[in-house]
C-alpha positions, 0 to 999 in steps of 0.5 A, spaced: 500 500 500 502 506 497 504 512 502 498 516 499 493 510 499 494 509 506 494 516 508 486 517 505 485 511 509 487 514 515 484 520 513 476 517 513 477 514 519 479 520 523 473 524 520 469 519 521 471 518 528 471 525 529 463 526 526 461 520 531 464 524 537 460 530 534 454 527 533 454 524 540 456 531 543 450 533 539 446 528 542 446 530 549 444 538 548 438 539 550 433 544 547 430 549 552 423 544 550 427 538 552 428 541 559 421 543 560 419 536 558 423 534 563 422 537 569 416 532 569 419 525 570 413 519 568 413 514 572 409 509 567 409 510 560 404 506 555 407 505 547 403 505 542 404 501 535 407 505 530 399 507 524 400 508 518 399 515 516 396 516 508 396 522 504 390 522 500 390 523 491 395 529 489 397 532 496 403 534 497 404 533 505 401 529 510 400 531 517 401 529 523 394 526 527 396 528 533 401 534 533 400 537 526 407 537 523 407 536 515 411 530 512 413 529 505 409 522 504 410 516 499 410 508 499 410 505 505 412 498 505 409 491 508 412 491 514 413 498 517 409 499 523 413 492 526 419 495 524 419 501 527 415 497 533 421 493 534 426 498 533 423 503 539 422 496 543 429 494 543 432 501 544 428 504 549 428 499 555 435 500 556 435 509 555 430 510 560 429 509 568 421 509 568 417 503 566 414 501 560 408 498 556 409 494 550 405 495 544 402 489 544 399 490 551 397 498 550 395 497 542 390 492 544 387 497 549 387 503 545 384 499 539 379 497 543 377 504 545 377 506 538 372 501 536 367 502 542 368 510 542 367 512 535 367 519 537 374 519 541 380 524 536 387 521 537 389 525 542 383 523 547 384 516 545 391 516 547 389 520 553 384 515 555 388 509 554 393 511 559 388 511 563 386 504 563 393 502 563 394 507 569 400 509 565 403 518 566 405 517 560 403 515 553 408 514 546 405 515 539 409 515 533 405 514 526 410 513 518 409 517 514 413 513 508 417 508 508 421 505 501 425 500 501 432 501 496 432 499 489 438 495 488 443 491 494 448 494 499 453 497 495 450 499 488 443 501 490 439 506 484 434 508 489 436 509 496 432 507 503 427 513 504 423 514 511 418 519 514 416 518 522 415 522 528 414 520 535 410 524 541 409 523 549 402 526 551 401 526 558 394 522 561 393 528 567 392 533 561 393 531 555 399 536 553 403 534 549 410 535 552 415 532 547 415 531 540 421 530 534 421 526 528 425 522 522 425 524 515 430 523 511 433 519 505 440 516 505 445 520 502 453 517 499 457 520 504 460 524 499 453 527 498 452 527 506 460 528 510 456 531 516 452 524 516 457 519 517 455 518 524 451 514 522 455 509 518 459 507 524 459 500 526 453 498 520 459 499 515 459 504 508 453 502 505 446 503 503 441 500 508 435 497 508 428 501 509 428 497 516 436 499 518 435 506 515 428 506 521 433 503 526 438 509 525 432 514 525 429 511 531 435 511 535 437 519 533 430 520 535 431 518 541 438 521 541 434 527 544 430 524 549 429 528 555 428 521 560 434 519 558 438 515 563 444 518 561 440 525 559 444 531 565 440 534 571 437 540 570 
């Protein structure tokens, strides 16, 4: 290996490197948002099952159910809402202190008072499903769009694309305390140098829609106020 070679190589992985510590740095700022969120501490907080979200013929942008924020919509493929079930449920137990209720267990519940309270929004069917479940809090996350790449891991003619969000509503009064979202497409690290965190310990390729939504509920939950390593206020 030439000296020229090898100083590249070494190069990239400083810079990647330094992109990683950048993004973790990041992570851990709190906005002034994030630090109201948390000067309230839930005890119990009931997940729901990520929904599907579609926008109608010729729209442009699709909204939120619950908070309003506009999304840029598009295929959502089979699969989705487990995907992003499974992602934030491997993820969250271990960031925070309070104690969780699966989607499976809290899904079940607000399904049924859906089907028993026609007349309910979203915001009061979660509302109400935390109180059933006895729960502070209630996590809801709806996708927007989910399309997997065309092509394979390193020659890709379309990548991996995700649009998602997730929301705490508080039981005891229905306001919403903390809100943040994922919409993004995988770009070329040539493209996107800023994003190299991300391809750290998955490799320099493209992902599949289900890696690229693990990505993005991880950097969601990057700016969680609960989290366990998140600084006193």
């Amino acid at each position: 290996m030439s000296v020229r070679v090898f100083s590249r190589l070494t190069a990239g992985v400083l810079l990647l490197a330094a992109i990683s510590l950048l993004a973790a740095c990041q992570a851990q700022k709190q906005t002034a948002s994030e630090r109201l969120a948390r000067q309230w501490l839930p005890g119990k907080v009931a997940v729901l099952p990520f929904q599907v979200v579609e926008a109608g013929v010729d729209e442009g942008t699709v909204r939120s159910p619950l908070t309003g924020s506009a999304f840029t919509p598009g295929p959502v493929t089979e699969g989705a809402s487990a995907a992003l079930d499974q992602s934030l449920d491997n993820a969250l137990p271990r960031m925070v202190e309070f104690s969780i209720i699966s989607y499976n267990q809290a899904g079940a519940v607000f399904e049924r008072l859906r089907r028993e309270k026609l007349s309910l929004d979203m915001l009061q069917a979660a509302v109400e499903t935390g109180k059933k479940l006895n729960a502070d809090g209630v996590l809801v996350g709806f996708v927007y769009r989910f399309a997997q790449r065309v092509g394979g891991p390193y020659a890709s003619d379309r990548p991996a694309s995700a649009a998602f969000d997730l929301a705490m509503v508080r039981v005891s009064d229905g306001a919403v305390v903390w809100k943040n979202s994922f919409d993004e497409t995988q770009q070329s690290l040539a493209d996107d140098v800023l994003s190299a965190g991300q391809y750290v310990g998955r490799g320099l390729r493209w992902f599949t829609v289900q890696e690229w939504g693990d990505i993005g509920v991880n950097k969601m939950l990057g700016r969680f106020p609960w989290r366990k390593d998140q600084a006193p206020d």
